[in-house]
C-alpha positions in Angstrom: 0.0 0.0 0.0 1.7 3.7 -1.0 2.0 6.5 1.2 -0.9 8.5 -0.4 -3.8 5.7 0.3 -2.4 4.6 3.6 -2.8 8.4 4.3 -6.3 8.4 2.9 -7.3 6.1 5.3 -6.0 7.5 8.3 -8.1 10.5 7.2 -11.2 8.8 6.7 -10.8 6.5 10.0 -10.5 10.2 12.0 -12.9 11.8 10.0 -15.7 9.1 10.5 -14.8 8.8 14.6 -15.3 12.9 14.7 -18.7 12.3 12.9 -19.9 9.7 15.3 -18.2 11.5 18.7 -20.0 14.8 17.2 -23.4 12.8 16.6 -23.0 11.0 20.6 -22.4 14.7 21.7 -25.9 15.7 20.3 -27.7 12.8 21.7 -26.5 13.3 25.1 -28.0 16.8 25.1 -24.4 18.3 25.2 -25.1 21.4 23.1 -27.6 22.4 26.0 -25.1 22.1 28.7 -22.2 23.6 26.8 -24.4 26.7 26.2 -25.5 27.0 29.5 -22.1 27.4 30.8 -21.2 29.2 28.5 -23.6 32.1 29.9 -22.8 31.6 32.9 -19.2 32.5 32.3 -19.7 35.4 29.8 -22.5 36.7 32.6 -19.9 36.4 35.7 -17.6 38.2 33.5 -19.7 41.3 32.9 -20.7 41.3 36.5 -24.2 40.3 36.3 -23.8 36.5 37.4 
């Protein structure tokens, strides 16, 4: 196997586990709790939290 396909597959391995860690992420409800922190951080750093 030459460089340039072993490479290809390495890059489709990675991109494929990113897809599926991405798509676990949303099941979980992670975009909720990564939002909600995120106000509370921006809030505390304006003062108002």
């Amino acid at each position: 196997m030459d460089e340039y396909k072993r490479k290809n597959i390495i890059r489709v391995v990675i991109f494929l586990a990113a897809i599926a860690m991405i798509a676990y992420g949303i099941s979980v409800g992670e975009p909720a709790i990564v939002l909600r922190k995120a106000v509370k951080v921006c809030l505390e750093c304006i003062g108002l939290g």
